[in-house]
N, C-alpha and C positions, 0 to 999 in steps of 0.2 A: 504494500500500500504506500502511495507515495505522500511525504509527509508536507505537509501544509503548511506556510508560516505566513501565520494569521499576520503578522506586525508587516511586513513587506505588502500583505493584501490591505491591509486600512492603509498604507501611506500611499500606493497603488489610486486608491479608493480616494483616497484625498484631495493628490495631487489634478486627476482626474477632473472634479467636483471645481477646485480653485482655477484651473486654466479653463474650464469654461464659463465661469462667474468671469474673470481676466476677460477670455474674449470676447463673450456679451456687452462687459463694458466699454471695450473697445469699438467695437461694432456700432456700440450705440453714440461713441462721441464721433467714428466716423462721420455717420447719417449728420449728426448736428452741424459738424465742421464744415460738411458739403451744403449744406441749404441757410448757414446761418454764418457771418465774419465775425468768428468769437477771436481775430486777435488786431492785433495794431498797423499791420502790415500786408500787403497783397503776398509778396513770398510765404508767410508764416500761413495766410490764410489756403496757398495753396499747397504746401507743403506740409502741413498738419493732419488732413484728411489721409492725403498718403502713404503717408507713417504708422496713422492709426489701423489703417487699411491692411500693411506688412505686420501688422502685432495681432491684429484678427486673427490673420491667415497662421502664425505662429503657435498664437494661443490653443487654436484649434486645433491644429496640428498637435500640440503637446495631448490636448486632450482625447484624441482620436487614438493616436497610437501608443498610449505610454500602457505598458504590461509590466509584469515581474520580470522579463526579460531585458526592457527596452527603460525601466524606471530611472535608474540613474543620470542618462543621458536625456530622458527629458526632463529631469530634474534640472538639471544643467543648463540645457534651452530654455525652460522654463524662467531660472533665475536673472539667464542674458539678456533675456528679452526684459524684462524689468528692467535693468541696468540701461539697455536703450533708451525705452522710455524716459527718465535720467535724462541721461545725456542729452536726446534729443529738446526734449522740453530746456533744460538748458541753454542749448545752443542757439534756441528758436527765440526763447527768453531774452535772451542777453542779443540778441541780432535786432527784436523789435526796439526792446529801451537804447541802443544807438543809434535808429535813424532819427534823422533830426523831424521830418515830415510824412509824419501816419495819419491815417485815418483814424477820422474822430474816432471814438471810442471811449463809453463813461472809465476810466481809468480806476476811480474808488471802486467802482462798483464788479472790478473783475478781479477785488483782492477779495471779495465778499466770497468770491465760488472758487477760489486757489482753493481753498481745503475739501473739496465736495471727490474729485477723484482719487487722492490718496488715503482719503480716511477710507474708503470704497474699498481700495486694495487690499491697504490694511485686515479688514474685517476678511474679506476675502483670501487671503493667506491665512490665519487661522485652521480653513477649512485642509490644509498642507496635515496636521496632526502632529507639527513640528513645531515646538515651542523655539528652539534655538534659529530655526529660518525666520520664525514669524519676528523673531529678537532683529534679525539683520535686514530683511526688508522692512522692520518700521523704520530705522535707521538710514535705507535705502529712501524711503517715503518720504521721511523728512527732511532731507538731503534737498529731494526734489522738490518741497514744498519751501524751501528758502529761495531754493534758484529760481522758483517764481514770481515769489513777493517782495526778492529783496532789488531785481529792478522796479517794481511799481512804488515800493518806499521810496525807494533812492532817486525816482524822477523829481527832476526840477520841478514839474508845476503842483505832485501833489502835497497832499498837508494833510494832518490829522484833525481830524472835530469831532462833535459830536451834538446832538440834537436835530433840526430841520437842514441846518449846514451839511450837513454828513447825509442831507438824500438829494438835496438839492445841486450840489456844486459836482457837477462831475469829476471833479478831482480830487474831492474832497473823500479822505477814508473814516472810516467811522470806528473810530478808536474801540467802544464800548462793543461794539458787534466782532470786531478784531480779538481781541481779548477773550470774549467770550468764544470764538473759534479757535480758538487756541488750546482754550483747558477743555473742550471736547475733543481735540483731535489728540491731547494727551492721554485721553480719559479712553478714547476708541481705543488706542495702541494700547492702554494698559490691559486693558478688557479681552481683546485681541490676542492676546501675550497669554493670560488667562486662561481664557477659554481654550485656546489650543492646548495648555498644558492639561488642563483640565478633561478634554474628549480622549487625550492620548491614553492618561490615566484611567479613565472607566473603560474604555476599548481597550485596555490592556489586560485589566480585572478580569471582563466579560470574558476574553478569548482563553486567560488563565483560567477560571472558570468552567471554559467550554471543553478546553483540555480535561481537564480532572473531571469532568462530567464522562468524557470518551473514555478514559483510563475507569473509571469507576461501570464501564459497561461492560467492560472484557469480565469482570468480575461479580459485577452486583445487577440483579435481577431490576427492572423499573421502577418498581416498588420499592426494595431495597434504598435504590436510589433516593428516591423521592424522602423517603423517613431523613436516610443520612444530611440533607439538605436541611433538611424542617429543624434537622437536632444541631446543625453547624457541625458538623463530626469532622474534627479535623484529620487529614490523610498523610497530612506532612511532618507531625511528631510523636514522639517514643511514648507511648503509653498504653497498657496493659492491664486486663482484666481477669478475673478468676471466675469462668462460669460453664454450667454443665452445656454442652454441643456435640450435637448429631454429626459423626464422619462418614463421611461415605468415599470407599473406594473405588476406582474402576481403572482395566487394563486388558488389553488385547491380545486374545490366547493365541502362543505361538508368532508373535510379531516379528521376533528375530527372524527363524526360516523364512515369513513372508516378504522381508525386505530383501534378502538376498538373492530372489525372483526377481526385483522392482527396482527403477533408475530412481534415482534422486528426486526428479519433481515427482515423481510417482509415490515416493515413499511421503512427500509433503503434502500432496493431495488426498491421496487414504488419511493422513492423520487429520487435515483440517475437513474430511468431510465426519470421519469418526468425533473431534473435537465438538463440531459443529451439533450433531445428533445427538450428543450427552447434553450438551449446555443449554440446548432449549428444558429439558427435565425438568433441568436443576433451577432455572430461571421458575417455571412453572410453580415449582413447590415452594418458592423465598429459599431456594438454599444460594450458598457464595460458590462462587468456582476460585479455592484459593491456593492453585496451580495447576498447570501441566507439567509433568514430569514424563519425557519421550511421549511413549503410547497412554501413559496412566493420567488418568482426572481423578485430582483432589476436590471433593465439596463438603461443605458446611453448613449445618442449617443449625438456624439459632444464633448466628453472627449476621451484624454486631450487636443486636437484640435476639432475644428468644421469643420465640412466636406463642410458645403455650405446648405447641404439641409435634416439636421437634424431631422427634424418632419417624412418629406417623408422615413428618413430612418427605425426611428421611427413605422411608419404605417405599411410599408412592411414589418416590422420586425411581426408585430402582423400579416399579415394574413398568410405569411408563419409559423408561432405558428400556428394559428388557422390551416391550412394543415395540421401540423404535430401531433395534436391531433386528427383527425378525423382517422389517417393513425394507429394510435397509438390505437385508438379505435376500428376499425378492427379488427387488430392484436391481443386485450384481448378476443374482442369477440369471434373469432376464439379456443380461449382458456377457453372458457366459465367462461370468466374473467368477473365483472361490469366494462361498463363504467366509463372513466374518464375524469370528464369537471372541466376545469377552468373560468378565467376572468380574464381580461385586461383592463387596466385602462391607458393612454398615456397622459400629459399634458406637453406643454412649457413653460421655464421660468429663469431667472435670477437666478444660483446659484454657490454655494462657491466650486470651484472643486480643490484640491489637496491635501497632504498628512497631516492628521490630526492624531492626536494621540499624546501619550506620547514618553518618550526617550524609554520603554520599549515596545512599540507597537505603531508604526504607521503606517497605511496604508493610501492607495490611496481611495479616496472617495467624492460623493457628497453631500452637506448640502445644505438646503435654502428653504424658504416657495414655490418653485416648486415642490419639493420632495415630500412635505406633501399634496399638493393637488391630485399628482398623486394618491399618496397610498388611497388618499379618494375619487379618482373617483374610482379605482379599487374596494375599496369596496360598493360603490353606484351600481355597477353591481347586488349585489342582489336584492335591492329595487326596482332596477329599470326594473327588469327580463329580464337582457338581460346578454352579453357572452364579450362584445367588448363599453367600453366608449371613447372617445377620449373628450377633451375641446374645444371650441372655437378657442384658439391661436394656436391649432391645425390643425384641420383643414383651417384655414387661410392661412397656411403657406405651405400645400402639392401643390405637382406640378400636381396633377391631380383631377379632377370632382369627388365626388362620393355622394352617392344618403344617406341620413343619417335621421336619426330621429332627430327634434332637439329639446330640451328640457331646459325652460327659468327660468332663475330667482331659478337655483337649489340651497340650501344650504347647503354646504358639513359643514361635523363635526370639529369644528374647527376654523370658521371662518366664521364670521359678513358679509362680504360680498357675494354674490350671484353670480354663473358662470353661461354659459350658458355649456351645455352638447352635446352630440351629440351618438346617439346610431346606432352601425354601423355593417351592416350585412356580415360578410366575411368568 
C-alpha cells in the first residue's frame, strides 16, 4: 500500500487554493486597468493591464499544475511571481511620480486604495498552510505597499489634512483615513500570520489523528474504535492493566510444506487472504487482533474493556472462523486449489493488557501466562487430532451448553501444572 503524506497533500491543497485567489485577483484588476486609467500616466496605464494579464496567466498556471510531484517548483513560480509584482509596481510607481506632466488624477485619493491589493494577498497567502511564507510575503507586501505610497507622499503638490479638505482637494490625503489603513493592514498581516499557523496546526492534528485512526483498524474492531475515542485512550504511552481476557489462537496446518510449493507473492497472498478471513470474526465478536505472527493470529476479547461475556465472544469468534474456512475451502477447491485447514486454541485468564514497548516503538498489546497457554493449546490441536481446543475456564464461562470432548490432567509445554482441555466440534 503506498503511503500517503497527508502534510505535502494540504500544502498541495493550499498552494492550489492561494494561486487561484492570486489569479482571480489578478484577473480582476486586469479587466479594471483595461476599461478604467487607475494610474498617472498613459505608459503605466498601458503597461499595467499587461503585466497583470502575465500574473493571471502564471497564477493559473501555478494553480493548474502544481501536484506532489511538481509542488516545489511551483512553489517557487508561485513566490517569483509575487516578487514581480514588487518590482513591477515599483518600477511603474516611481516612472509615474517622475514625469513632470500626467494626467489628472485625484492623487489623495489613490493613496486611499494603495492598501486594498496587498492586504488581498496577504489574506490570501494564509491559505499556503505556511506560516513562515505567509511571515515573508507580508514583508514582501509591504515592501510593495511603501513603493506605492511613498511617491504619492513624496509629491510636490500633495499635503496631509483632514476633515472636508481631505475629500475635496484632490491632493489633499487624508491623514485620519491613512492611519486608520495602516493599523488594518497590520492587523490583516497579523491575523494572516495567525491563521495560517493556526489551519496548519489543526490539519496536522486531524491527519495525526487520521493516522492513529488507520493504525487502530488493522487492530480494533469499529466499535472498539469508537469507545477508545469517546474514552481519549491514549496509544502513544507505557501503561498497563491487570484484567481477566479471552485469547484466542489460530494457525495454518502444515504451512511450512505448503510454502515450499508456492513463490513468494504466492506465499503473501495465501496469508493476507487467510489474514483477511480470521479478522473479519474477530472484528464481528469486539475481539482485538493483537498480532500476526507468520501464518498465526493472535486475538483478544475483552481488550481494552471487557465486554461482560468475553469467552462466549471468544467461542463465537472460533466457529464463525471455522464457517469461514470451510467457505474458503470451497472456493480453492473450485479453483483446483488444496485445501486449507487451521486450528484454534481459546483459553481465559488474568493478563497485563496495555501499551508496552520502548520510546521508539510501543504498541498496544497482551502479556501474561494466559497468552502462553493459549498459544499451547493451539498447538496441542495437532497431538490431539482435532481443529478447535478450548480450556476448562472456558468453557465455564460460555453462556451456552455445548457437547465437547473432555480431556484431563493434559500437560501443555511449559508448565508443571496440568489443564483440563476440551475438544470441540464446530
Amino acid at each position: 500500500m503506498q503511503k500517503i503524506d497527508h502534510k505535502i497533500n494540504r500544502h498541495v491543497s493550499g498552494l492550489r487554493l492561494s494561486a487561484s485567489i492570486a489569479c482571480l485577483l489578478n484577473l480582476l484588476s486586469t479587466a479594471t486597468q483595461i476599461y478604467f486609467d487607475n494610474s498617472l500616466s498613459d505608459f503605466a496605464n498601458r503597461m499595467f493591464p499587461l503585466f497583470f494579464l502575465l500574473f493571471t496567466i502564471g497564477f493559473g498556471a501555478c494553480a493548474y499544475y502544481v501536484n506532489e510531484k511538481t509542488y516545489n517548483l511551483c512553489l517557487s513560480v508561485y513566490g517569483l511571481l509575487f516578487v514581480c509584482i514588487a518590482a513591477v509596481n515599483l518600477w511603474l510607481s516611481n516612472y509615474t511620480a517622475d514625469i513632470e506632466n500626467f494626467i489628472p488624477f485625484p492623487l489623495g485619493r489613490s493613496l486611499d486604495y494603495a492598501f486594498a491589493m496587498p492586504q488581498l494577498l496577504i489574506l490570501a497567502s494564509a491559505t499556503l498552510l505556511r506560516p513562515k511564507i505567509t511571515i515573508g510575503l507580508s514583508v514582501l507586501f509591504t515592501l510593495m505597499l511603501f513603493s506605492t505610497i511613498l511617491p504619492i507622499i513624496n509629491h510636490p503638490k500633495s499635503f496631509w489634512a483632514i476633515g472636508t479638505i481631505a475629500l475635496q482637494d484632490e491632493f489633499a490625503m487624508n491623514q485620519p483615513w491613512f492611519i486608520f489603513q495602516c493599523q488594518i493592514f497590520v492587523i490583516t498581516a497579523a491575523i494572516s500570520i495567525l491563521l495560517s499557523w493556526i489551519i496548519e496546526k489543526i490539519t496536522t492534528d486531524a491527519s495525526s489523528a487520521e493516522r492513529t485512526n488507520q493504525q487502530l483498524g488493522r487492530y480494533f474492531s469499529p466499535e472498539i474504535r469508537e469507545e477508545i475515542e469517546k474514552l481519549d485512550f491514549k496509544t502513544d504511552t507505557r501503561s498497563g492493566n491487570d484484567q481477566i481476557v479471552a485469547v484466542l489462537f489460530t494457525d495454518i496446518v502444515g504451512f511450512t510444506s505448503i510454502c515450499e510449493n508456492l513463490k513468494a507473492e504466492e506465499i503473501v497472498e495465501l496469508l493476507s487472504e487467510y489474514q483477511k478471513r480470521m479478522v473479519a470474526p474477530i472484528f464481528k465478536n469486539f475481539g482485538t487482533v493483537d498480532k500476526f505472527i507468520g501464518d498465526a493470529v493472535m486475538a483478544t476479547f475483552g481488550t481494552p474493556r471487557s465486554r461482560g461475556n468475553d469467552a462466549q465472544n471468544a467461542f463465537e469468534c472460533a466457529r464463525q472462523m471455522q464457517t469461514a474456512m470451510r467457505q474458503w475451502s470451497k472456493e480453492r477447491a473450485e479453483k483446483s486449489l488444496p485445501e486449507i485447514q487451521h486450528r484454534i486454541g481459546i483459553h481465559v485468564g488474568n493478563c497485563i493488557v496495555g501499551n508496552i514497548g520502548s520510546d521508539e516503538r510501543i504498541e498496544f498489546s497482551v502479556i501474561g501466562d494466559a497468552v502462553n497457554v493459549a498459544s499451547r493449546v493451539c498447538s496441542a490441536c495437532k497431538e490431539l487430532n482435532t481443529s478447535v481446543l478450548i480450556t476448562e475456564d472456558v468453557k465455564l464461562r460460555l453462556s451456552e451448553k455445548i457437547d465437547t470432548e473432555e480431556i484431563r490432567d493434559y500437560t501443555i509445554r511449559g508448565r508443571d501444572e496440568s489443564i483440563t482441555l476440551h475438544k470441540v466440534i464446530i
